[in-house]
MMTF fields as JSON, N, C-alpha, C and O atoms, coordinates in Angstrom:
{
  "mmtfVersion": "1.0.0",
  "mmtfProducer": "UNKNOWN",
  "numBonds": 275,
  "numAtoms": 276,
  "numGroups": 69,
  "numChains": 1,
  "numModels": 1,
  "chainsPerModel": [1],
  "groupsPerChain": [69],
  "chainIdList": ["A"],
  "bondAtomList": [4, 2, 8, 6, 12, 10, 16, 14, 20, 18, 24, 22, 28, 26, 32, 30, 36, 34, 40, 38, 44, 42, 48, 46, 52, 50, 56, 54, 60, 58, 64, 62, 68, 66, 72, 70, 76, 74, 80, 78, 84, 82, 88, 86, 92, 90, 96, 94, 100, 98, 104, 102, 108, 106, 112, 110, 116, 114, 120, 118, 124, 122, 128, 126, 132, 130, 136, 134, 140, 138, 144, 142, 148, 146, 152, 150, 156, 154, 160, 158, 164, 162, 168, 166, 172, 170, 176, 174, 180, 178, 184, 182, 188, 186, 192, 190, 196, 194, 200, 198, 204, 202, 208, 206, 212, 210, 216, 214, 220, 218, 224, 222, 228, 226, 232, 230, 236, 234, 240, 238, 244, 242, 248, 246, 252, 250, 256, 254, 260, 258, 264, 262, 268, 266, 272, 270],
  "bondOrderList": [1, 1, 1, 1, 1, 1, 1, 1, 1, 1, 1, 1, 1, 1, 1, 1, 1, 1, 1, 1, 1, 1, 1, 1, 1, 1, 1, 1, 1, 1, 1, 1, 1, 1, 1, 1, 1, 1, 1, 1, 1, 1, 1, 1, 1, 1, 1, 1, 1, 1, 1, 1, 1, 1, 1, 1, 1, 1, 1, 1, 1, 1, 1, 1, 1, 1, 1, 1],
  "groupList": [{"groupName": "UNK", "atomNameList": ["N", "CA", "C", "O"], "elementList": ["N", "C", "C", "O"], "formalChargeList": [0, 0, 0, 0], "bondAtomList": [1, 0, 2, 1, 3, 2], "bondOrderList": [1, 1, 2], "singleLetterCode": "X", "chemCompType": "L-PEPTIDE LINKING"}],
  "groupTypeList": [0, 0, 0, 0, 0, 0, 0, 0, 0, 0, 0, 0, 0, 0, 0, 0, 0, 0, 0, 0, 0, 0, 0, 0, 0, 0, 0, 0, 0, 0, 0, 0, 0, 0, 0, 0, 0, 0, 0, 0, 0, 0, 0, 0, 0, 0, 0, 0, 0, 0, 0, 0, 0, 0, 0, 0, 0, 0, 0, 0, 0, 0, 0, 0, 0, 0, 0, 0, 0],
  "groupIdList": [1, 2, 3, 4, 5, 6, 7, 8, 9, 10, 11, 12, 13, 14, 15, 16, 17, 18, 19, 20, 21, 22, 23, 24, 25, 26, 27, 28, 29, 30, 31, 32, 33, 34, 35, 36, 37, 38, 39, 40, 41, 42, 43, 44, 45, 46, 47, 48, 49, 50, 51, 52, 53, 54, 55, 56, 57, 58, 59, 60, 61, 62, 63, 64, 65, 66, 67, 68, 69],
  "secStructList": [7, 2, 2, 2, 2, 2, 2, 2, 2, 2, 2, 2, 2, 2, 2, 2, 2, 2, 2, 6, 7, 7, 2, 2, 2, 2, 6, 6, 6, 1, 7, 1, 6, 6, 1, 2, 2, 2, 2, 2, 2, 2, 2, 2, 2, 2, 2, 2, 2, 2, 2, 2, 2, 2, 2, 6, 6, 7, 7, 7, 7, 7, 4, 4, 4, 6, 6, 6, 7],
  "xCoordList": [8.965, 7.75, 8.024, 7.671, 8.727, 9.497, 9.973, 9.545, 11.037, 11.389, 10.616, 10.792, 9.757, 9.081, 8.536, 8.973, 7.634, 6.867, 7.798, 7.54, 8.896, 9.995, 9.861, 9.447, 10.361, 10.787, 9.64, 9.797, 8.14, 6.992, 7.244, 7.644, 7.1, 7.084, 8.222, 7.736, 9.459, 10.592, 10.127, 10.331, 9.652, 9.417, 8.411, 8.486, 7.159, 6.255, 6.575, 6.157, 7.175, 7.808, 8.862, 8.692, 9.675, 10.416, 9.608, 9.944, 8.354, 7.601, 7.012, 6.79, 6.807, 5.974, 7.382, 7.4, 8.347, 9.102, 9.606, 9.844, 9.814, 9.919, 9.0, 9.335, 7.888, 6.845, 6.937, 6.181, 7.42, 7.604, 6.948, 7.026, 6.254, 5.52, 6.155, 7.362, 5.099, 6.216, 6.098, 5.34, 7.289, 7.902, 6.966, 7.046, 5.685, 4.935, 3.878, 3.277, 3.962, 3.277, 4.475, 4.104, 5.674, 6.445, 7.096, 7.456, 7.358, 8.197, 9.476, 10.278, 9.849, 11.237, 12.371, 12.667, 12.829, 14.079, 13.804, 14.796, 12.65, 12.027, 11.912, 12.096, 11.55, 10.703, 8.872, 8.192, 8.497, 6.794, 6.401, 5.524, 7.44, 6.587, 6.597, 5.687, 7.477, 7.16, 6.424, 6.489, 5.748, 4.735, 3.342, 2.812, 2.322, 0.799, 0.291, -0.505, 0.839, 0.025, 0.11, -0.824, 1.324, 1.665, 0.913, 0.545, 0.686, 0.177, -1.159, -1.784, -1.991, -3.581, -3.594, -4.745, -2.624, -2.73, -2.624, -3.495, -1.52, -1.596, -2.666, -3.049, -3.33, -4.114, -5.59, -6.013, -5.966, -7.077, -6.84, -7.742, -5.991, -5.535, -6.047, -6.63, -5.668, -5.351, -7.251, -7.907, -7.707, -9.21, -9.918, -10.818, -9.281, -10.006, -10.146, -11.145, -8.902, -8.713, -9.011, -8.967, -9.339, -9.605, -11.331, -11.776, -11.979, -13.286, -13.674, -14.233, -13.175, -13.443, -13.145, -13.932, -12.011, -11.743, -12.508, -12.37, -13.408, -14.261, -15.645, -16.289, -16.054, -17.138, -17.293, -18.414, -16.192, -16.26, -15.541, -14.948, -15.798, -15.611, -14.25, -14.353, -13.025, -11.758, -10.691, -9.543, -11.885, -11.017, -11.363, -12.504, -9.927, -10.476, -10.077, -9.107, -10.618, -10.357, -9.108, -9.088, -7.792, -7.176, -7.485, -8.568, -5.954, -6.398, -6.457, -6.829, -6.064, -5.814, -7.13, -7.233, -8.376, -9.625, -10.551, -11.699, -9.814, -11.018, -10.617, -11.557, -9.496, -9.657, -10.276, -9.997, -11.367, -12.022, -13.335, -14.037, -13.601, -14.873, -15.005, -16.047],
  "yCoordList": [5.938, 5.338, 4.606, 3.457, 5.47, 4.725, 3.386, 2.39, 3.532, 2.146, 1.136, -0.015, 1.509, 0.326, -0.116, -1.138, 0.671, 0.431, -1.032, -2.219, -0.118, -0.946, -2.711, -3.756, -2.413, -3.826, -4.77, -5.888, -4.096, -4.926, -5.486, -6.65, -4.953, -5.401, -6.616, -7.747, -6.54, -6.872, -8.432, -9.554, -8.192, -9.474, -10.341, -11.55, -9.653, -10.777, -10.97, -12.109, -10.519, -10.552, -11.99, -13.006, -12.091, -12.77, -14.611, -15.702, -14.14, -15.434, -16.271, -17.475, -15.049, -15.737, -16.474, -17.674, -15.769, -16.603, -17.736, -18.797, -17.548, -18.953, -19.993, -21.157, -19.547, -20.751, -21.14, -22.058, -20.827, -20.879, -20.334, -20.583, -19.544, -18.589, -18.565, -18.73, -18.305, -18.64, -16.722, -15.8, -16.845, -15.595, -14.424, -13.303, -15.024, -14.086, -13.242, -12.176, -14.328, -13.287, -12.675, -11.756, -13.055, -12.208, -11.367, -10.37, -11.394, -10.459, -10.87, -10.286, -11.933, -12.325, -11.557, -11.143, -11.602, -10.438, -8.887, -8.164, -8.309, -7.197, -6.413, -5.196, -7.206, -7.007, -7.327, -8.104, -6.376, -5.81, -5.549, -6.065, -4.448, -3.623, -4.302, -3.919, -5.526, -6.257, -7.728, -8.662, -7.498, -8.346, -8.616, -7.904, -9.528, -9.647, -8.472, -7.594, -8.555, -7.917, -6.423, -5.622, -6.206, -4.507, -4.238, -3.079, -4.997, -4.378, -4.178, -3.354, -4.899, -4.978, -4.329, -3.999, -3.84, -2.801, -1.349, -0.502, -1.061, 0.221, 0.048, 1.197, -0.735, -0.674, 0.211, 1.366, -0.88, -0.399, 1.078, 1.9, 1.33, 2.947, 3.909, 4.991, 3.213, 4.47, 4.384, 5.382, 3.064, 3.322, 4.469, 5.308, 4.13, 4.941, 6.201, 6.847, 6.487, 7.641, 8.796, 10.024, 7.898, 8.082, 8.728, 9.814, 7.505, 7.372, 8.912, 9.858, 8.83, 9.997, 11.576, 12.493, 11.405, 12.909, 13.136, 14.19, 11.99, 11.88, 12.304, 13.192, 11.925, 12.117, 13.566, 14.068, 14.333, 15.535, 16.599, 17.62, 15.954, 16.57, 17.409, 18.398, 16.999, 17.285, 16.962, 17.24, 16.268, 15.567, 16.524, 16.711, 17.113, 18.368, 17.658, 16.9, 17.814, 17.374, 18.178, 19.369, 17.556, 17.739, 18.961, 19.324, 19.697, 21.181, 21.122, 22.108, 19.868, 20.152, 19.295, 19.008, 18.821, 18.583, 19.707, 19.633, 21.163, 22.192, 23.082, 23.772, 23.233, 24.502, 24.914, 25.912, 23.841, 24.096, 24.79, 25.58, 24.371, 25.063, 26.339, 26.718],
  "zCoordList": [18.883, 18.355, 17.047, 16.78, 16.251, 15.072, 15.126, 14.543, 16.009, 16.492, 16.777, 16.378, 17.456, 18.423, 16.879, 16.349, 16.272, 14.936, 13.93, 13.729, 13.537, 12.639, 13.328, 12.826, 14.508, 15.506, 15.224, 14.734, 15.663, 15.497, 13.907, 13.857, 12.905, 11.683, 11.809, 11.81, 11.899, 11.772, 12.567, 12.102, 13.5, 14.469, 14.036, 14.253, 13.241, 12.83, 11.685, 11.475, 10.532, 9.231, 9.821, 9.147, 10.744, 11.162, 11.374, 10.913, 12.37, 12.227, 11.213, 11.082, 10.432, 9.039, 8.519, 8.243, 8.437, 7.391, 8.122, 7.545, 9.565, 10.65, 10.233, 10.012, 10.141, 9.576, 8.155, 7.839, 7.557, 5.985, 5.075, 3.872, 5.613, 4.326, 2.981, 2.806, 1.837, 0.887, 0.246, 0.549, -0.745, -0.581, -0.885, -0.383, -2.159, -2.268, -1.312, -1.441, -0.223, 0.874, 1.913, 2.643, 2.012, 2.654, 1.925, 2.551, 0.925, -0.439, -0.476, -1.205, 0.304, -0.331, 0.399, 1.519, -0.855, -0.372, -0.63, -0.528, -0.933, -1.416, -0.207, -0.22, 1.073, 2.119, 2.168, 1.497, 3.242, 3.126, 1.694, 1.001, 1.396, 0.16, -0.91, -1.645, -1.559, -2.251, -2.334, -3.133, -1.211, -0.874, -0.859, -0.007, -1.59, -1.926, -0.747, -1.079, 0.663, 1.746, 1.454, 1.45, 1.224, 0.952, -0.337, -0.527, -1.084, -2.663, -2.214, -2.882, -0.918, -1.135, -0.186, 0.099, 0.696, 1.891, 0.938, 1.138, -0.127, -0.983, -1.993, -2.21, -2.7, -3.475, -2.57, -2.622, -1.885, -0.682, -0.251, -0.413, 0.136, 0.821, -0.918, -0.987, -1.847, -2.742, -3.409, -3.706, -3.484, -3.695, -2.376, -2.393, -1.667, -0.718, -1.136, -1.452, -1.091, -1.178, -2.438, -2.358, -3.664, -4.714, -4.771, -5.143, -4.222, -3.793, -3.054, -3.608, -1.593, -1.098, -2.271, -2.504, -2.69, -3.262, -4.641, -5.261, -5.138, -6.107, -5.281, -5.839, -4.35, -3.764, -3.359, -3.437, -2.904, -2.246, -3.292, -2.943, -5.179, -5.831, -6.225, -6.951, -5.745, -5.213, -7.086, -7.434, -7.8, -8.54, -10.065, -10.487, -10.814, -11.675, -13.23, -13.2, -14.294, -15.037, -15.54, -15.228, -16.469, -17.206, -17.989, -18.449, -18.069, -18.537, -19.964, -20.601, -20.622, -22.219, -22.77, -23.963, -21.531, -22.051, -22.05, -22.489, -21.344, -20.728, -21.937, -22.333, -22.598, -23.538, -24.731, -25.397, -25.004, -26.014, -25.357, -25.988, -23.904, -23.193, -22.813, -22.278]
}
């Protein structure tokens, strides 16, 4: 499954730069992860995720703000 996964990336990563994408949306020589798409694909994931564990109260304050309470 790994594989197949990698290959897909590898193959459309391959077209974009066939077409000439320029490097900041493919990342260059970085790959994905140094690329506009990967930064707004991890940014998005980590609001999410931020969001939810704020909502369901998950999120504790810092212990060196609680010892005066």
């Amino acid at each position: 499954m790994r594989g197949v996964l990698f290959r897909l990336v590898q193959e459309s990563l391959g077209s974009w730069i066939a077409l000439g994408a320029p490097e900041w949306i493919t990342g260059g020589a970085f790959g994905l992860e140094g690329s506009a798409i990967g930064l707004i694909v991890v940014l998005g994931v980590t609001g999410t995720l931020l969001f939810l564990a704020r909502r369901s109260g998950q999120i504790v304050t810092p212990f060196w703000t609680r010892i005066g309470r």
